[in-house]
N, C-alpha and C positions, 0 to 999 in steps of 0.2 A: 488700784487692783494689781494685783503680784501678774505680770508679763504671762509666766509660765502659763495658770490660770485660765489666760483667754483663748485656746484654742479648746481646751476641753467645753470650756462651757460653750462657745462656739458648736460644739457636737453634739452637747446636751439638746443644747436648742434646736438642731438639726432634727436630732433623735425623734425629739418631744413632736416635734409638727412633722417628721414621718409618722408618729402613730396615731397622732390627732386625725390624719386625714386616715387610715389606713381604719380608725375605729370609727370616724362620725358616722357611717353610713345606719352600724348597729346601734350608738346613743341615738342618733333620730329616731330609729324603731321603736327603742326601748321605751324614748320620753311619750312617742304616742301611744306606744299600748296603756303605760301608769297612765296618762292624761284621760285616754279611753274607760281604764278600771275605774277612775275616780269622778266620770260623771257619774255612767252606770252607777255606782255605790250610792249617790249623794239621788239620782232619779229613784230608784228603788225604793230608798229609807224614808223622802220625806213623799207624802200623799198629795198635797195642796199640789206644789210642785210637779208630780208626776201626773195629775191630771194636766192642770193650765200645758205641759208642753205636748202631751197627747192631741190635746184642745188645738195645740198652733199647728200643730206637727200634721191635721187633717186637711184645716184651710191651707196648708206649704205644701202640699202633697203634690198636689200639678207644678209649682215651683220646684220643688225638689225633686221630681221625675225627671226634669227637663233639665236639671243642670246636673244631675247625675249621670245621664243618656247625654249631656255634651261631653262632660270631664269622663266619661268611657269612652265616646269615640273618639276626642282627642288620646287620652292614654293607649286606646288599640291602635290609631294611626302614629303616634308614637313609637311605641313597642313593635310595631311593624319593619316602619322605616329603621328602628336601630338593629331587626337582626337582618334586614338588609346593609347594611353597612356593615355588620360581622361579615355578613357570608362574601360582599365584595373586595373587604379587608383580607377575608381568606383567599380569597380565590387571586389577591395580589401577590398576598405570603407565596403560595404556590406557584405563581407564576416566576416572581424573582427569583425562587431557588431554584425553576425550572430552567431559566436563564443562565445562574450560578452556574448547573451543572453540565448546560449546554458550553457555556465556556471552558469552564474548565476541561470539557472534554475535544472539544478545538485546539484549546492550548497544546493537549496532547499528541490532540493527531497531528498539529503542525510540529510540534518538538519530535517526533518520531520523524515526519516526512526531512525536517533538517537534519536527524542524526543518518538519513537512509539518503539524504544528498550530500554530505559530506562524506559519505562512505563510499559514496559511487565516484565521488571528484579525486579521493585520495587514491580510488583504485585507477581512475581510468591515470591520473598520472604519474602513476607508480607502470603500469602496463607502457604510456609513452615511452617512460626514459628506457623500462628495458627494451623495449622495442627499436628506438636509437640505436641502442647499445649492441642489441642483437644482430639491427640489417649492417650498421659497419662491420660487424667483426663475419656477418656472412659471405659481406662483398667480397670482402679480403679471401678469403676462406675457398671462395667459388673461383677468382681467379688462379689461385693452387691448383685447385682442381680440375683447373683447365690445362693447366701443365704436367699434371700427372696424365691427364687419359692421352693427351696428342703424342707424348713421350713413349707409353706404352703401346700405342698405337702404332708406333713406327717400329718401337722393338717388334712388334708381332708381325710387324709386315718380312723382318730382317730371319724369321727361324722358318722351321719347316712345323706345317700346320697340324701335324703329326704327334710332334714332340712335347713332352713333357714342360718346355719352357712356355711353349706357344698357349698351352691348358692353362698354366700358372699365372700368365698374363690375362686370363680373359679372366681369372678371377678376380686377378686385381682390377681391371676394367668394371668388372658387375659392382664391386665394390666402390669405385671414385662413383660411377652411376648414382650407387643408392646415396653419396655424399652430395651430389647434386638435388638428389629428390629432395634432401633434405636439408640443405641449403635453400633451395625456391619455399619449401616452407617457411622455413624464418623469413625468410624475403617477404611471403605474404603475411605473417606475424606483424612484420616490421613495417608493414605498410608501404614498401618500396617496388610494389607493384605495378605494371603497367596501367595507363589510363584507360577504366573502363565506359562503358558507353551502354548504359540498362534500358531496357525496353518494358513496356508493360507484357504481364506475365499475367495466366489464373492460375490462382493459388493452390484449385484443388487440379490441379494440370500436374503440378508441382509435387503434389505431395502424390499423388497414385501414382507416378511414374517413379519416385525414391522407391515407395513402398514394394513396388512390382522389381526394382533391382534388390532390395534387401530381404523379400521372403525366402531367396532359396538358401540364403543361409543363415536366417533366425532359425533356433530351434523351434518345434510344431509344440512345444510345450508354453511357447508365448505368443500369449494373443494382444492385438493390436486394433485399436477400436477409435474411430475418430469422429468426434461429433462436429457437431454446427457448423458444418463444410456447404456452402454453397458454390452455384455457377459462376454467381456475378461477384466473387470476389476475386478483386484487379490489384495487382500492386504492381513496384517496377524494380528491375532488379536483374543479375544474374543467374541464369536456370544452372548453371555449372556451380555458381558458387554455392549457390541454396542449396545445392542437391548434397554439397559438401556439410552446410551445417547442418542437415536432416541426419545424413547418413553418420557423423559424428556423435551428436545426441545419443540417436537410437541405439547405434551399439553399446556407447556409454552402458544405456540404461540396460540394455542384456546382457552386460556383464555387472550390473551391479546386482544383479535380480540372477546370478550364477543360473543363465540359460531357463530359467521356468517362473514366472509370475505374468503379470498385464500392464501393457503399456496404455493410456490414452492421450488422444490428442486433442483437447479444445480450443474451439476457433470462433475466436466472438469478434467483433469491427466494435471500436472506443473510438466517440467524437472527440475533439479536440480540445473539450473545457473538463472534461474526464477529471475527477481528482486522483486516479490513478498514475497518470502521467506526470503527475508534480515530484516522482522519483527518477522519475532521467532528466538528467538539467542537459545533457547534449540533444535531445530531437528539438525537433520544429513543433509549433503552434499548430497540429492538420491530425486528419482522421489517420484511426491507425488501426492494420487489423492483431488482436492477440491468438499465439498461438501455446498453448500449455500443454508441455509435455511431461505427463505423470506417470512414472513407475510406482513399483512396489519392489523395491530393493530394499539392501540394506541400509538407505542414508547417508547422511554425511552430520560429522560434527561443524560446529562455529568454524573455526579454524582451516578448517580444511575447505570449507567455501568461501573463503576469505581469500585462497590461493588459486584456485580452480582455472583462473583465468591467466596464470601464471606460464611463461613461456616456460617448459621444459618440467616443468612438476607434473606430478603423476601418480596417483595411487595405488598402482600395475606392477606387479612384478617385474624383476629386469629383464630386459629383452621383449615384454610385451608391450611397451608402451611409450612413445615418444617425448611424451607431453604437452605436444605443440595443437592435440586435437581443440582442445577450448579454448586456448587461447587463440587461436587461428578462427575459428565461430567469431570468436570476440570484435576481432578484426572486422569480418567479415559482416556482424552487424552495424557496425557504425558505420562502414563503407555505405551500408546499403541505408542511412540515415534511418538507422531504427534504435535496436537496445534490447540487452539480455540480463536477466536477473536469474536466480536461485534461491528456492527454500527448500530446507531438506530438515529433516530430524534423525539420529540414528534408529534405528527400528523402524521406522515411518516410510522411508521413500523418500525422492526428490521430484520436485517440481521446478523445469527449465520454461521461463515465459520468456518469447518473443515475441518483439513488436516491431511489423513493418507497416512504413506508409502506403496509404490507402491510393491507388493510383486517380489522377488529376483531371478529370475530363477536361479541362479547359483548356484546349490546343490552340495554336497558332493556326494559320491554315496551311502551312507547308506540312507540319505535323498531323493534323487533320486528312489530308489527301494520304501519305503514308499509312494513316490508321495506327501512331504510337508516337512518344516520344522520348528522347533520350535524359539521362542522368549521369553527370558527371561522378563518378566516385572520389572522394571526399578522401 
Protein backbone atom coordinates (compact mmCIF):
# COMPACT_ATOMS: atom_id res chain seq x y z
CA UNK A 1 0.00 0.00 0.00
CA UNK A 2 1.43 3.54 -1.27
CA UNK A 3 2.76 5.33 2.37
CA UNK A 4 0.97 8.44 1.18
CA UNK A 5 -2.29 6.45 1.14
CA UNK A 6 -2.60 5.51 4.85
CA UNK A 7 -3.44 8.53 6.58
CA UNK A 8 -6.20 9.42 4.30
CA UNK A 9 -7.83 6.30 4.62
CA UNK A 10 -7.01 6.40 8.21
CA UNK A 11 -9.62 9.40 8.16
CA UNK A 12 -11.91 7.82 5.83
CA UNK A 13 -12.31 5.19 8.52
CA UNK A 14 -12.37 7.80 11.23
CA UNK A 15 -15.09 9.63 9.14
CA UNK A 16 -17.15 6.54 8.38
CA UNK A 17 -17.67 5.38 12.26
CA UNK A 18 -18.24 9.28 13.23
CA UNK A 19 -21.41 8.91 11.09
CA UNK A 20 -22.16 5.38 11.82
CA UNK A 21 -22.53 6.31 15.31
CA UNK A 22 -23.80 9.78 14.64
CA UNK A 23 -26.69 7.90 12.17
CA UNK A 24 -27.56 4.51 14.22
CA UNK A 25 -29.80 6.07 16.59
CA UNK A 26 -32.21 6.85 13.11
CA UNK A 27 -31.27 3.38 11.22
CA UNK A 28 -32.53 1.59 14.48
CA UNK A 29 -35.88 3.64 14.22
CA UNK A 30 -36.02 3.26 10.73
CA UNK A 31 -35.45 -0.75 10.74
CA UNK A 32 -38.19 -0.91 13.48
CA UNK A 33 -40.77 1.04 11.97
CA UNK A 34 -40.18 -1.33 8.20
CA UNK A 35 -40.09 -4.35 10.54
CA UNK A 36 -43.34 -2.85 12.20
CA UNK A 37 -45.08 -2.02 8.44
CA UNK A 38 -44.22 -5.46 7.41
CA UNK A 39 -45.86 -7.63 10.07
CA UNK A 40 -48.81 -5.36 10.11
CA UNK A 41 -48.94 -6.05 6.07
CA UNK A 42 -48.39 -9.83 6.16
CA UNK A 43 -51.32 -9.75 9.64
CA UNK A 44 -53.87 -7.83 7.70
CA UNK A 45 -53.40 -9.78 4.18
CA UNK A 46 -53.52 -13.35 5.41
CA UNK A 47 -56.97 -14.28 7.51
CA UNK A 48 -55.92 -17.88 8.95
CA UNK A 49 -53.02 -16.05 10.43
CA UNK A 50 -54.69 -12.95 11.67
CA UNK A 51 -57.18 -14.90 13.45
CA UNK A 52 -54.74 -17.74 15.36
CA UNK A 53 -52.73 -14.55 16.66
CA UNK A 54 -55.90 -12.44 17.74
CA UNK A 55 -56.60 -16.07 19.29
CA UNK A 56 -53.10 -15.97 21.26
CA UNK A 57 -52.91 -12.35 21.49
CA UNK A 58 -56.30 -12.86 24.09
CA UNK A 59 -54.94 -15.75 26.22
CA UNK A 60 -51.24 -13.30 26.32
CA UNK A 61 -53.39 -10.47 27.30
CA UNK A 62 -52.69 -10.69 31.22
CA UNK A 63 -48.97 -11.47 30.10
CA UNK A 64 -48.64 -8.80 27.96
CA UNK A 65 -50.29 -6.10 30.28
CA UNK A 66 -47.72 -7.07 32.84
CA UNK A 67 -44.77 -6.88 31.03
CA UNK A 68 -45.82 -3.81 29.15
CA UNK A 69 -46.68 -1.99 32.70
CA UNK A 70 -42.95 -3.31 33.71
CA UNK A 71 -41.05 -2.23 30.49
CA UNK A 72 -43.10 1.45 31.15
CA UNK A 73 -42.16 1.54 34.48
CA UNK A 74 -38.69 0.63 33.89
CA UNK A 75 -38.56 3.07 30.79
CA UNK A 76 -40.46 6.01 33.03
CA UNK A 77 -37.83 5.38 35.74
CA UNK A 78 -35.37 5.50 33.30
CA UNK A 79 -36.34 8.49 31.50
CA UNK A 80 -36.59 9.93 34.88
CA UNK A 81 -33.28 9.41 36.32
CA UNK A 82 -31.54 10.45 32.72
CA UNK A 83 -33.25 14.00 32.89
CA UNK A 84 -32.08 13.97 36.20
CA UNK A 85 -28.62 13.70 35.40
CA UNK A 86 -29.24 16.46 32.63
CA UNK A 87 -30.57 18.79 34.90
CA UNK A 88 -27.54 17.89 37.62
CA UNK A 89 -25.01 17.85 34.57
CA UNK A 90 -26.36 21.40 34.11
CA UNK A 91 -26.57 22.71 37.16
CA UNK A 92 -22.41 21.51 37.20
CA UNK A 93 -22.01 23.42 33.68
CA UNK A 94 -23.36 26.45 35.64
CA UNK A 95 -21.71 26.09 38.50
CA UNK A 96 -17.99 25.79 36.96
CA UNK A 97 -18.56 28.77 34.89
CA UNK A 98 -19.85 30.31 37.99
CA UNK A 99 -16.50 29.33 39.48
CA UNK A 100 -14.57 30.40 36.03
CA UNK A 101 -16.05 33.75 36.48
CA UNK A 102 -15.52 34.05 40.21
CA UNK A 103 -11.90 33.67 39.48
CA UNK A 104 -11.30 35.38 36.92
CA UNK A 105 -12.85 38.13 38.63
CA UNK A 106 -10.30 37.56 41.92
CA UNK A 107 -7.59 37.55 39.46
CA UNK A 108 -8.76 40.96 38.79
CA UNK A 109 -9.41 42.41 41.87
CA UNK A 110 -5.92 41.01 43.19
CA UNK A 111 -4.06 42.25 39.74
CA UNK A 112 -5.63 45.71 40.39
CA UNK A 113 -4.98 45.56 44.49
CA UNK A 114 -0.96 44.71 43.05
CA UNK A 115 -1.01 47.63 40.53
CA UNK A 116 -2.60 50.06 43.56
CA UNK A 117 0.48 48.49 45.91
CA UNK A 118 3.09 49.07 43.68
CA UNK A 119 1.78 52.51 43.18
CA UNK A 120 1.62 53.45 46.57
CA UNK A 121 5.38 51.67 47.34
CA UNK A 122 6.76 53.72 44.29
CA UNK A 123 5.15 56.87 45.68
CA UNK A 124 5.85 56.49 49.36
CA UNK A 125 9.70 56.03 48.06
CA UNK A 126 9.72 58.52 45.62
CA UNK A 127 8.16 61.02 48.71
CA UNK A 128 11.28 59.33 51.25
CA UNK A 129 14.04 60.34 49.10
CA UNK A 130 12.67 63.65 48.51
CA UNK A 131 12.05 64.04 51.91
CA UNK A 132 15.82 63.19 52.60
CA UNK A 133 16.73 65.46 50.18
CA UNK A 134 14.50 68.16 51.48
CA UNK A 135 15.10 68.07 55.48
CA UNK A 136 19.16 68.19 54.57
CA UNK A 137 19.01 71.09 52.44
CA UNK A 138 16.31 72.65 55.11
CA UNK A 139 18.76 72.12 57.90
CA UNK A 140 21.39 73.77 56.14
CA UNK A 141 19.04 76.45 54.97
CA UNK A 142 17.68 77.13 58.81
CA UNK A 143 21.00 77.48 60.06
CA UNK A 144 21.41 80.63 57.60
CA UNK A 145 18.60 81.75 58.71
CA UNK A 146 19.78 81.82 62.09
CA UNK A 147 22.53 84.10 61.09
CA UNK A 148 20.48 86.44 59.06
CA UNK A 149 17.94 87.29 61.94
CA UNK A 150 20.63 87.45 65.02
CA UNK A 151 22.75 89.80 62.49
CA UNK A 152 19.78 91.88 61.83
CA UNK A 153 18.79 91.80 65.09
CA UNK A 154 21.83 93.49 66.44
CA UNK A 155 21.87 96.01 63.47
CA UNK A 156 18.30 97.13 64.68
CA UNK A 157 19.39 97.34 68.12
CA UNK A 158 22.65 99.75 66.55
CA UNK A 159 19.89 102.69 64.62
CA UNK A 160 17.32 104.70 66.09
CA UNK A 161 13.97 103.04 66.04
CA UNK A 162 12.54 105.92 64.20
CA UNK A 163 14.54 105.68 61.02
CA UNK A 164 14.04 104.36 57.93
CA UNK A 165 16.90 101.77 58.33
CA UNK A 166 15.37 100.35 61.58
CA UNK A 167 11.73 99.92 59.39
CA UNK A 168 13.75 98.22 56.62
CA UNK A 169 15.27 95.69 59.08
CA UNK A 170 12.18 94.61 60.56
CA UNK A 171 11.13 93.80 57.03
CA UNK A 172 13.82 91.79 56.58
CA UNK A 173 13.34 90.32 59.97
CA UNK A 174 9.39 89.40 59.08
CA UNK A 175 10.85 87.87 56.03
CA UNK A 176 13.98 85.41 57.50
CA UNK A 177 10.46 84.69 59.95
CA UNK A 178 8.44 83.55 57.23
CA UNK A 179 11.82 81.51 55.82
CA UNK A 180 11.72 79.82 59.04
CA UNK A 181 8.03 78.97 58.98
CA UNK A 182 8.80 77.57 56.07
CA UNK A 183 11.77 75.74 56.78
CA UNK A 184 9.98 73.76 59.92
CA UNK A 185 7.57 72.78 57.25
CA UNK A 186 9.87 70.90 55.14
CA UNK A 187 11.31 69.81 58.34
CA UNK A 188 7.91 68.17 59.09
CA UNK A 189 7.66 67.06 55.34
CA UNK A 190 10.98 65.60 55.83
CA UNK A 191 9.99 63.83 58.92
CA UNK A 192 12.86 65.42 60.94
CA UNK A 193 10.44 66.29 63.52
CA UNK A 194 10.68 66.10 67.18
CA UNK A 195 9.49 62.75 68.97
CA UNK A 196 5.98 62.87 69.46
CA UNK A 197 4.00 61.15 72.19
CA UNK A 198 -0.03 60.69 71.05
CA UNK A 199 -2.68 60.23 73.37
CA UNK A 200 -6.17 58.83 72.72
CA UNK A 201 -8.34 61.31 71.05
CA UNK A 202 -12.50 61.43 69.89
CA UNK A 203 -12.71 61.77 66.66
CA UNK A 204 -15.84 63.71 66.56
CA UNK A 205 -13.95 66.08 69.48
CA UNK A 206 -11.65 66.52 66.54
CA UNK A 207 -13.49 67.27 63.86
CA UNK A 208 -16.17 69.96 65.38
CA UNK A 209 -13.46 71.80 66.97
CA UNK A 210 -11.52 72.21 63.02
CA UNK A 211 -14.95 72.75 61.86
CA UNK A 212 -15.83 75.72 64.51
CA UNK A 213 -12.16 77.21 63.56
CA UNK A 214 -12.88 77.04 59.77
CA UNK A 215 -16.43 78.29 59.44
CA UNK A 216 -15.64 81.89 59.81
CA UNK A 217 -13.85 81.75 56.73
CA UNK A 218 -15.62 79.24 54.49
CA UNK A 219 -17.77 81.00 52.23
CA UNK A 220 -21.81 80.61 53.43
CA UNK A 221 -22.19 79.36 49.90
CA UNK A 222 -20.39 75.91 51.14
CA UNK A 223 -21.98 73.59 53.05
CA UNK A 224 -20.44 71.07 55.07
CA UNK A 225 -22.22 67.76 56.14
CA UNK A 226 -20.59 64.89 57.96
CA UNK A 227 -22.09 61.64 58.40
CA UNK A 228 -21.59 58.29 60.54
CA UNK A 229 -19.74 60.52 63.34
CA UNK A 230 -20.16 58.91 66.56
CA UNK A 231 -19.13 59.39 70.38
CA UNK A 232 -17.31 56.29 70.92
CA UNK A 233 -14.98 56.80 68.09
CA UNK A 234 -11.33 56.67 69.88
CA UNK A 235 -8.17 56.93 68.01
CA UNK A 236 -4.67 58.07 69.08
CA UNK A 237 -2.75 60.71 67.80
CA UNK A 238 -1.90 64.49 67.69
CA UNK A 239 -5.02 67.05 68.14
CA UNK A 240 -2.52 69.84 66.47
CA UNK A 241 -1.36 67.64 63.83
CA UNK A 242 -4.93 66.51 62.82
CA UNK A 243 -6.33 69.74 63.01
CA UNK A 244 -3.49 70.40 60.47
CA UNK A 245 -4.59 67.60 57.94
CA UNK A 246 -8.43 68.55 58.34
CA UNK A 247 -7.81 72.18 57.93
CA UNK A 248 -5.42 71.49 54.75
CA UNK A 249 -8.03 69.22 52.95
CA UNK A 250 -10.88 71.39 53.58
CA UNK A 251 -9.48 74.37 52.00
CA UNK A 252 -8.15 72.33 49.38
CA UNK A 253 -11.48 71.41 48.52
CA UNK A 254 -13.00 75.22 48.81
CA UNK A 255 -10.77 76.32 46.52
CA UNK A 256 -11.20 73.69 44.06
CA UNK A 257 -15.06 74.14 44.25
CA UNK A 258 -14.03 78.26 43.55
CA UNK A 259 -15.83 79.04 47.21
CA UNK A 260 -19.49 77.53 46.33
CA UNK A 261 -20.58 73.76 46.15
CA UNK A 262 -20.72 70.76 49.23
CA UNK A 263 -18.32 69.31 51.13
CA UNK A 264 -19.04 65.70 52.92
CA UNK A 265 -17.45 63.78 55.32
CA UNK A 266 -17.92 60.02 55.92
CA UNK A 267 -16.81 58.22 58.86
CA UNK A 268 -17.14 54.39 58.90
CA UNK A 269 -14.65 52.03 61.46
CA UNK A 270 -13.03 48.90 58.88
CA UNK A 271 -11.93 45.73 60.80
CA UNK A 272 -8.78 44.53 60.30
CA UNK A 273 -9.44 41.59 57.49
CA UNK A 274 -11.17 44.43 55.51
CA UNK A 275 -10.08 43.81 51.72
CA UNK A 276 -9.92 47.39 51.61
CA UNK A 277 -6.86 47.67 53.54
CA UNK A 278 -4.85 45.41 51.17
CA UNK A 279 -3.97 48.99 49.36
CA UNK A 280 -1.78 50.37 52.11
CA UNK A 281 1.12 47.84 52.55
CA UNK A 282 2.58 50.45 55.38
CA UNK A 283 -0.42 50.03 58.36
CA UNK A 284 -0.64 47.50 60.78
CA UNK A 285 -3.06 44.28 60.78
CA UNK A 286 -5.94 46.39 63.63
CA UNK A 287 -9.16 48.17 63.29
CA UNK A 288 -9.08 51.36 61.48
CA UNK A 289 -11.50 54.20 61.39
CA UNK A 290 -12.29 55.72 57.45
CA UNK A 291 -12.74 59.25 57.01
CA UNK A 292 -13.94 60.37 53.24
CA UNK A 293 -13.73 63.57 52.25
CA UNK A 294 -15.88 64.55 49.11
CA UNK A 295 -16.14 67.80 47.21
CA UNK A 296 -17.80 68.77 44.13
CA UNK A 297 -15.04 70.63 42.57
CA UNK A 298 -13.36 70.63 39.58
CA UNK A 299 -11.28 67.28 39.85
CA UNK A 300 -8.19 66.22 39.11
CA UNK A 301 -6.63 64.52 36.09
CA UNK A 302 -4.33 61.02 36.53
CA UNK A 303 -1.24 62.95 36.58
CA UNK A 304 -1.80 65.43 38.69
CA UNK A 305 -2.76 62.85 41.58
CA UNK A 306 0.15 61.04 41.01
CA UNK A 307 2.03 64.38 42.25
CA UNK A 308 -0.31 65.80 44.85
CA UNK A 309 1.78 64.40 47.48
CA UNK A 310 4.71 65.96 46.12
CA UNK A 311 6.94 68.38 48.35
CA UNK A 312 6.49 71.90 46.68
CA UNK A 313 4.08 71.08 43.64
CA UNK A 314 0.94 72.94 43.53
CA UNK A 315 -1.78 73.61 41.32
CA UNK A 316 -2.32 77.38 42.78
CA UNK A 317 -1.31 80.24 41.40
CA UNK A 318 2.07 81.92 42.25
CA UNK A 319 2.14 83.41 45.55
CA UNK A 320 -0.91 81.34 46.66
CA UNK A 321 0.28 78.22 47.35
CA UNK A 322 3.33 76.65 48.94
CA UNK A 323 2.98 73.23 47.99
CA UNK A 324 4.12 71.54 51.10
CA UNK A 325 0.08 71.37 52.32
CA UNK A 326 -0.34 67.47 50.98
CA UNK A 327 2.52 66.44 51.25
CA UNK A 328 2.88 67.57 54.91
CA UNK A 329 -0.82 65.55 55.54
CA UNK A 330 1.14 62.83 53.80
CA UNK A 331 3.59 63.00 56.50
CA UNK A 332 1.52 63.36 58.98
CA UNK A 333 -0.58 60.32 58.20
CA UNK A 334 2.04 57.65 58.30
CA UNK A 335 3.26 59.35 61.42
CA UNK A 336 0.08 58.78 63.00
CA UNK A 337 0.37 54.94 61.42
CA UNK A 338 -2.49 55.36 59.16
CA UNK A 339 -2.78 56.29 55.22
CA UNK A 340 -4.02 58.61 52.62
CA UNK A 341 -5.32 58.03 49.16
CA UNK A 342 -7.26 60.04 46.25
CA UNK A 343 -9.71 59.60 43.58
CA UNK A 344 -10.83 62.32 41.63
CA UNK A 345 -12.14 62.73 37.88
CA UNK A 346 -12.06 66.02 36.11
CA UNK A 347 -15.54 67.33 36.28
CA UNK A 348 -16.48 64.93 39.11
CA UNK A 349 -14.82 66.10 42.39
CA UNK A 350 -12.31 64.44 44.53
CA UNK A 351 -12.34 62.17 47.20
CA UNK A 352 -9.49 62.36 50.01
CA UNK A 353 -9.86 58.92 52.42
CA UNK A 354 -8.15 58.66 55.49
CA UNK A 355 -7.36 55.94 57.61
CA UNK A 356 -6.55 56.05 61.40
CA UNK A 357 -6.04 53.46 63.90
CA UNK A 358 -8.84 52.49 66.02
CA UNK A 359 -7.53 53.30 69.63
CA UNK A 360 -6.36 49.95 71.78
CA UNK A 361 -8.26 49.48 74.92
CA UNK A 362 -5.90 46.93 76.10
CA UNK A 363 -3.73 49.09 78.68
CA UNK A 364 -1.01 48.26 80.89
CA UNK A 365 -2.03 49.29 84.26
CA UNK A 366 0.11 52.12 84.59
CA UNK A 367 -1.72 53.23 81.43
CA UNK A 368 -5.01 52.15 82.69
CA UNK A 369 -4.73 54.51 85.96
CA UNK A 370 -3.76 57.52 83.68
CA UNK A 371 -6.94 56.72 81.45
CA UNK A 372 -4.66 56.65 77.84
CA UNK A 373 -1.65 55.69 76.22
CA UNK A 374 1.08 56.89 74.41
CA UNK A 375 2.42 56.47 70.66
CA UNK A 376 5.62 56.90 69.43
CA UNK A 377 5.65 58.69 66.00
CA UNK A 378 7.21 56.67 63.48
Amino acid sequence: MDPQSQPKLTKLNQELKYRLRHWLPGIFALAGILLSIIIWSFLIQNEYVHQRFVTSLKSALPWIVLVAGIAIALLGGIGIRLLQLMHERSATLARIDQNYKNEIVERMRAEDTKQKLEIALLQGQKLQAIGTLAGGIAHDFNNILYAIIGYVEMARDDVAEDSLIHKNLGKVLEASKRGQDLVSRILAFGRRHIHHEYQPLHLKTITESVFALLKPTIPASVSIDIIGMTDDYLIVGDQTQLHQVFVNIVNNAVDAMDGEGDIKIIVSRILANDPFLNQFPDIDNKNYYRIDIMDTGHGMDQHTMERIFEPFFTTKEVGKGTGLGLSTVHAIMQDHQGGITVTSQLGHGTTFTLLLPEYQSALNPEEKEHGYHTVSGR
